[in-house]
C-alpha positions in Angstrom: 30.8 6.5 -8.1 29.8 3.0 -9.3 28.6 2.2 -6.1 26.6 5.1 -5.7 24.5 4.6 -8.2 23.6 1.3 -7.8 22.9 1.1 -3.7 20.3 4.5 -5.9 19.4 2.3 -7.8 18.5 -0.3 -4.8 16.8 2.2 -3.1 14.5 3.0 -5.7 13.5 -0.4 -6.7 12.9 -0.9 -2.7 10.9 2.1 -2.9 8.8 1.7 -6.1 7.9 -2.1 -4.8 6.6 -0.8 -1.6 4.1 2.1 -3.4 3.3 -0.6 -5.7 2.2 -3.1 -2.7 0.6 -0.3 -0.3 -1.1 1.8 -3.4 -4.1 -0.2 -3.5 -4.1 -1.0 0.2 -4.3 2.9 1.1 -6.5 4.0 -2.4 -9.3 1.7 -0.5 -9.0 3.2 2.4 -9.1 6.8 0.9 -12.3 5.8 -1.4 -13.8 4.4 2.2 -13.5 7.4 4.0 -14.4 9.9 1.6 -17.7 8.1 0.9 -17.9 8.0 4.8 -17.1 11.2 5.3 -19.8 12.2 3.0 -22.2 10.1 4.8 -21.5 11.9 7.9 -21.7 15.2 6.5 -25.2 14.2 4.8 -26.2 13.0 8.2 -24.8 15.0 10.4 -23.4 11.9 12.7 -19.8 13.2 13.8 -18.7 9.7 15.4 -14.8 8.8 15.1 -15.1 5.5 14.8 -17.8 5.8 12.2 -15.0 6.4 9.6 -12.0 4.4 11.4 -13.7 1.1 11.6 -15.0 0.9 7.7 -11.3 2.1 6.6 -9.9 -0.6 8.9 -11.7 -3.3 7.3 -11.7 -2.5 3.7 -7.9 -2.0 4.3 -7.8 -5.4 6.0 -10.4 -7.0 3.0 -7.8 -5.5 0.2 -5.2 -7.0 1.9 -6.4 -10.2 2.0 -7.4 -9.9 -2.0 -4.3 -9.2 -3.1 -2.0 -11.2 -0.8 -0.9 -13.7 -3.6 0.1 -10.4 -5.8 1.8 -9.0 -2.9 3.8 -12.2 -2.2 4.5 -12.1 -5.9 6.3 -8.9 -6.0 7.9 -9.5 -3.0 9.4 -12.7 -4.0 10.5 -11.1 -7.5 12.4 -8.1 -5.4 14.2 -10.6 -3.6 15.0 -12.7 -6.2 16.4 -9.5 -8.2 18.3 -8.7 -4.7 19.8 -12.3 -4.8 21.1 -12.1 -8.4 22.2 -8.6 -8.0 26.4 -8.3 -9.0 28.0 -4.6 -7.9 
């Protein structure tokens, strides 16, 4: 049972580091394409890639931002992995 709990345990540190890294990634990309999506509906434009390129690039802009953040995270999961004793 000892081993159960800690490949959980693992698990759930893998998965809390990866909604930590993508959370801001994707909440950019949702404030993009409501605000374009509003746009739209004020306009009445009803283009697809009027909405895919702007969530694209502020996904891609966010990334860039916080890529020494992400890399810090990353590196402080794999160093926990490293040390990690069963």
């Amino acid at each position: 049972m000892l081993h159960d709990e800690a490949a959980l345990d693992l698990v759930r540190g893998a998965l809390l580091v990866t909604l930590k890294i993508s959370g801001p990634i994707l909440a950019a990309g949702v404030v993009v394409g409501l605000v374009i999506s509003v746009v739209q509906a004020v306009t009445s434009i009803q283009d697809q890639a009027l909405s895919f390129v702007p969530k694209i690039a502020a996904m891609l802009l966010v990334s860039m931002a916080l890529l020494g953040w992400i890399v810090e995270r990353l590196v402080a999961f794999t160093a926990s992995m490293f040390t990690l004793t069963i």
